[in-house]
C-alpha positions as CSV (number, residue, x, y, z in Angstrom):
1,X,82.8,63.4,-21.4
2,X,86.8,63.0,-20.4
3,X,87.5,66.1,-22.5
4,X,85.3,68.5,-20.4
5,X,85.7,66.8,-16.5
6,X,89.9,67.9,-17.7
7,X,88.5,71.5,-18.5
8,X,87.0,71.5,-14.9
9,X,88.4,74.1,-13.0
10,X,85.8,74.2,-9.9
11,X,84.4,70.9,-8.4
12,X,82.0,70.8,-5.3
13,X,82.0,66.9,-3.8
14,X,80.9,68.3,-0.2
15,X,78.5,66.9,1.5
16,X,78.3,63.3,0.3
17,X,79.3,61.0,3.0
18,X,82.2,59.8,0.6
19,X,85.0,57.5,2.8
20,X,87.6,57.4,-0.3
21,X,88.9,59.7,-3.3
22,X,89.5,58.1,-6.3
23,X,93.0,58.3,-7.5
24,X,91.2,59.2,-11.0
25,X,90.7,62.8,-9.1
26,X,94.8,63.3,-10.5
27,X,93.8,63.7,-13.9
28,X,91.7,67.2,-13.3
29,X,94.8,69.1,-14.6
30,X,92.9,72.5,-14.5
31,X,91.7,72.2,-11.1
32,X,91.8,75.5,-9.4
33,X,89.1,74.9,-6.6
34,X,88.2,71.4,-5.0
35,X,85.7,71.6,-2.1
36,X,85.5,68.1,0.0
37,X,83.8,69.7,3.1
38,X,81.9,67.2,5.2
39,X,82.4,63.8,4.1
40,X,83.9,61.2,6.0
41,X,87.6,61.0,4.1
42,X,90.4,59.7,6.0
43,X,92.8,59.8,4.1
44,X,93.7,60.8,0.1
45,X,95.2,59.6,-2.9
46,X,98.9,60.6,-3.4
47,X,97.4,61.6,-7.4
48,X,96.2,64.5,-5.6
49,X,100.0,66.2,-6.1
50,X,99.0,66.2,-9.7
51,X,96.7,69.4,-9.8
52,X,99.2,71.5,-10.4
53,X,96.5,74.5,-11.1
54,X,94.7,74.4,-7.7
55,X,94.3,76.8,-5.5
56,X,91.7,76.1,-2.6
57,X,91.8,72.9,-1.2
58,X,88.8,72.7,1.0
59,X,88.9,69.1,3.3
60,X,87.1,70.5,6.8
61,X,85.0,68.5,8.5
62,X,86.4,65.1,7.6
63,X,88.0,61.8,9.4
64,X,91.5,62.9,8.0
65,X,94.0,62.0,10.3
66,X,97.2,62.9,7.8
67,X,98.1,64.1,4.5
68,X,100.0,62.7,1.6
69,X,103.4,64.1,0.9
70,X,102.4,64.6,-2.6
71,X,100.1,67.6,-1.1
72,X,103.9,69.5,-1.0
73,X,103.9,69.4,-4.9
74,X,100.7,71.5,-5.2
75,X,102.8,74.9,-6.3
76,X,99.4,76.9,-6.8
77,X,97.9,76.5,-3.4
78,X,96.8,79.6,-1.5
79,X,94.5,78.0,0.6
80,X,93.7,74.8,2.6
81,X,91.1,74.6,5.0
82,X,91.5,71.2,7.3
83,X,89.7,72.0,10.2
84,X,88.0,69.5,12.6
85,X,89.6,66.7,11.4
86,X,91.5,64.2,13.3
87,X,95.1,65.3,12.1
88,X,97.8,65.6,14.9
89,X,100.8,67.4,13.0
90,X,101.1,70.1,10.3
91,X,101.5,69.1,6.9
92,X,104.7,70.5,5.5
93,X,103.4,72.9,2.3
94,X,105.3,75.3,0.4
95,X,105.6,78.7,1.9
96,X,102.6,81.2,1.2
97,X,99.4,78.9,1.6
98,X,97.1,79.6,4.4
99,X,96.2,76.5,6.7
100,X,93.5,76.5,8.7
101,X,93.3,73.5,11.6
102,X,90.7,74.8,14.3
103,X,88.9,71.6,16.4
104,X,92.3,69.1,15.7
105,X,94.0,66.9,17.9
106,X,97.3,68.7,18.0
107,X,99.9,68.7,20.6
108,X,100.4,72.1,22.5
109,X,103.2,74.1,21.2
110,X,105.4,75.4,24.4
């Protein structure tokens, strides 16, 4: 069964009231989609800097109030939705991804 979870290349985990990510979730080298949506995650693993394939990080609607800096290391990512989550800065991402953060508790920009 270890074989085919590292062909995964989509995986849906929303809507399951999870609190934690395992740090296991590193090893899903051909991970192009992950969808976390509506669980109750505050934080992640830093393993999560280890899929280098992925793509669409999808972590709305959680209790995520930052971001490892491993999440900088994910070369592939074009998108990454974290809206209404508790986070009060911008993760620093490599150039190109689009972000979205509606409903979060950040300060006003002047």
């Amino acid at each position: 069964m270890k074989e085919h979870c590292a062909q995964l290349n989509r995986l849906s985990l929303s809507h399951l009231n999870f609190i934690f990510l395992p740090p296991a979730i590193g090893q899903l080298s051909q991970l192009q989609r992950l969808y976390l949506h509506n669980n109750q995650l505050t934080s992640l693993p830093e393993t999560i800097g280890q899929l280098s394939q992925l793509q669409q990080l999808y972590l709305d609607n959680n209790q995520l109030t930052s971001l490892p800096e491993a999440t900088a290391q994910l070369s592939q990512l074009k998108k990454l939705n974290l809206s209404n989550n508790r986070l009060t800065t911008i993760p620093q991402l490599l150039t190109g991804v689009e972000i979205l953060m509606r409903r979060n508790p950040l300060p006003t920009l002047p």
